[in-house]
N, C-alpha and C positions, 0 to 999 in steps of 0.2 A: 470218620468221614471227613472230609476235606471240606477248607471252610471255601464258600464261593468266596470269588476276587473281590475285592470294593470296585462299585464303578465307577468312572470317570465322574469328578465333580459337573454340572451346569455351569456353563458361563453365562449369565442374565444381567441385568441393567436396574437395579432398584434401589431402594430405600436401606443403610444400613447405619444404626446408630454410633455413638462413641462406643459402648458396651459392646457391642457385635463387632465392629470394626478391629478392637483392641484383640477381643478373646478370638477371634480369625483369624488375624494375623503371628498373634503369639504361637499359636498353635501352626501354622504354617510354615512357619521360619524352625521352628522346634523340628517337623519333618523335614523338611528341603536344607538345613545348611549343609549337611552331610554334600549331597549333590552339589550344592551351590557353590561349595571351597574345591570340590574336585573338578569344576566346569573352568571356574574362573580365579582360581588362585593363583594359576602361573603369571595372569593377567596382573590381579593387583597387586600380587608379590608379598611379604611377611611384610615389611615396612616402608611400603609407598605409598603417598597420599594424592590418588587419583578420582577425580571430579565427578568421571564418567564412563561410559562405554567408549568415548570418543579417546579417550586417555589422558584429557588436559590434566598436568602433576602441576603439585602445588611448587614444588621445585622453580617450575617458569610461572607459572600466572601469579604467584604473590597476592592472592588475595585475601591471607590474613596478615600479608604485612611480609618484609624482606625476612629471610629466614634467621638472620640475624637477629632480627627484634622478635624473635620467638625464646629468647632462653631467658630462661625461668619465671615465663608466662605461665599463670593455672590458668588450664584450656579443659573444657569440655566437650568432648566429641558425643553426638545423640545418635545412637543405630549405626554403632560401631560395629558391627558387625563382628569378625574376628580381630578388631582394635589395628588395622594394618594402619591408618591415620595416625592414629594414634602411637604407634612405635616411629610411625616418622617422624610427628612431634616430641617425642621424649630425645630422638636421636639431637634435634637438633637444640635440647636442655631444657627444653620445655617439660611443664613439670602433667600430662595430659591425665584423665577423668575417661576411661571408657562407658558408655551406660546403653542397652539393649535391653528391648523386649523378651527376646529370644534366652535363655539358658542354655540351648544347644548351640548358638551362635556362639554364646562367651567363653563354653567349654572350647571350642576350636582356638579361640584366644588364648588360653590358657596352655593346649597342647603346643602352640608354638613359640610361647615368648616362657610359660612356667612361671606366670603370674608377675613380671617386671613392669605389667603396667595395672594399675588402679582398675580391677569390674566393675559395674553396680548392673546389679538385673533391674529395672525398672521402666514403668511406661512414662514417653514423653512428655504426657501433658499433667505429671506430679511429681515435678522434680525431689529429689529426695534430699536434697541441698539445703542451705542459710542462702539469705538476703547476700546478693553482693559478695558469692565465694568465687567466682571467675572473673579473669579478665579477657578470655575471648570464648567463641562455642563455635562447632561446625559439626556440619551433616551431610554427609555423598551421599547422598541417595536415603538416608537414613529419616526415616518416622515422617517426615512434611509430607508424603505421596498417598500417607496410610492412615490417616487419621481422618474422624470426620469433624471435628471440631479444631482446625488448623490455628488460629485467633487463638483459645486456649491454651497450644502447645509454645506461643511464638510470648505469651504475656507471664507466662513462667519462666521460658530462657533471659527474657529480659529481670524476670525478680532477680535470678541466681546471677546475673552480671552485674559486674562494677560498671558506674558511672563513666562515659564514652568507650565501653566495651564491642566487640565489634560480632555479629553472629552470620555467617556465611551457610548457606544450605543450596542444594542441589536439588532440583526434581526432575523427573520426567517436563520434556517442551510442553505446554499447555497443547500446543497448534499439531502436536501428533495424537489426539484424542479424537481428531477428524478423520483420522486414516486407520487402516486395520493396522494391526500389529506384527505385521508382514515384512521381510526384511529384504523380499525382491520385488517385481514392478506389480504384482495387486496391491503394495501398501505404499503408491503414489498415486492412489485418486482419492479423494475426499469420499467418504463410505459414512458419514455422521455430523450430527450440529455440534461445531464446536461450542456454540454457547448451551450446551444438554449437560448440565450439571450431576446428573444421575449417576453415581456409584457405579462402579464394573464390581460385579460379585460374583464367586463361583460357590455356590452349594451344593451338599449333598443330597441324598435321596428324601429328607424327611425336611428341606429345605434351610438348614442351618449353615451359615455363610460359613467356608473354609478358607474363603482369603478377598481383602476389600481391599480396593484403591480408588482413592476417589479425586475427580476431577476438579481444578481450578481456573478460571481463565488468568492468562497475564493481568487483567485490573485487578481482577481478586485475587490473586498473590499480592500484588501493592497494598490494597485497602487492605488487606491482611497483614503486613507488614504496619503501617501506621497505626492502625488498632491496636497493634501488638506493641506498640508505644515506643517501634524503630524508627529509623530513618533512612531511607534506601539511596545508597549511595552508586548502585553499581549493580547493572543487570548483563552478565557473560553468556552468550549463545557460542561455544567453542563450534567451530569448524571442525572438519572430519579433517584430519591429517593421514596426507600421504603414506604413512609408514605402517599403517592402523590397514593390515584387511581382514582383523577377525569381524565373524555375524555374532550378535550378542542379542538373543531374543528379535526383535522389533527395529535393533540397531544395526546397521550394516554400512560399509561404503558408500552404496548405490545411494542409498537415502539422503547418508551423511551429506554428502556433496548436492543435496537439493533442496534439502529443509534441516533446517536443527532439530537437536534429537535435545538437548538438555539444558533447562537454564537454570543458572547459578545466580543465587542474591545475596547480594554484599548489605546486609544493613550494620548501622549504628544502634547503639543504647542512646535513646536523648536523655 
């Protein structure tokens, strides 16, 4: 007898702990990178180090520094997903650290590079590292958008860095948490409070979260940042560029060119 289909998860708005947050999205990424490197791989390429949907490369914005002054930097990359950051970093002598949630994420690492860059399977907020093994850390997109205890994940990058070390991460714009996740014109009206701090969660049938992202406003990413014992030197909302007309979930042209879709935080180790 055939088994019926799974149903479409819930999308709800709640409560969801560190514990729930972590073992939902571990488990999400574990299903979807399969999908996720065949949707958008040609996009990030095996070894480019792009910000966002919008496509800013670290090539031109230099926000861990001229690419010059990256060799033979130990860099930490966090929710490397299949390490493509991180092969741009080794390209340019850089000595980089991939680390994911995910195991099926790391295996796609693995099937493209055959292990020339550093794995660690690990969650962001317990780094598996010594005091002061880095001198810089970054994140596209990577673990800040997925956790629920952010502060936690930001006072551990700072242990594992040296002293004026510099840690850049990427998330979702806070200010599109106020519009649907629509990438033509229903997701240009404000549809929500952006100060509604509540969780976006999708569950199953017997209500067990299968994937959490949780919301911050722009001040709480700061006071998250200085708690986290940074110093924020540098807040980047890239523009939609002209050259850019793929739709990427929620991201698209149309939008791009009316609101920012992702900000990027440049802090310090003090």
């Amino acid at each position: 007898m055939q088994e019926p289909e799974p149903s479409e998860p819930e999308a709800t708005r709640r409560e969801a702990d560190v514990t729930e947050s972590s073992r939902a999205n571990r488990g999400w990424w574990d299903r979807n990178a399969d999908d996720y490197q065949v949707e958008h791989g040609t996009f990030l390429g095996d070894d480019r180090f792009v910000w966002g949907p919008e496509g800013l490369d670290e090539v031109e914005a230099e926000l861990l520094g001229p690419p010059e002054d990256l060799k033979d930097k130990v860099i930490l990359e966090i929710g490397s997903g299949a390490a493509q950051c991180s092969r741009w970093l080794a390209a340019q002598g850089a000595h980089p650290v991939a680390l994911d949630l995910s195991h099926r994420q790391l295996q796609h690492a693995l099937r493209i590079d055959g292990g020339a860059v550093p794995l660690v399977e690990a969650d962001a907020g317990a780094l598996p590292f010594a005091d002061g093994s880095f001198d810089l850390a970054c994140s596209a997109y990577g673990a800040l958008p997925f956790v629920a205890d952010p502060v936690r994940v930001l006072r551990d990058v700072h242990r594992v860095l040296r002293p004026g070390g510099r840690f850049v991460f990427s998330v979702t714009h806070p200010i599109r948490w106020a519009f649907p996740d629509e990438p033509g014109t229903q997701g240009l009206s404000v549809a929500a409070s952006y100060f509604d701090r509540t969780p976006y969660v999708e569950q199953d049938d017997e209500g067990r979260a299968v994937y959490v992202e949780h919301h911050r406003t722009v001040g709480d990413r700061v006071r998250d940042i200085v708690a986290g014992g940074f110093r924020l030197v540098d807040l980047v909302e890239p523009q939609w560029p002209a050259w850019n007309t793929q739709e990427w979930g929620g991201w698209s042209p149309l939008r791009g060119n009316l609101i920012p879709g992702t900000a990027i935080f440049v802090c310090e180790r003090s």
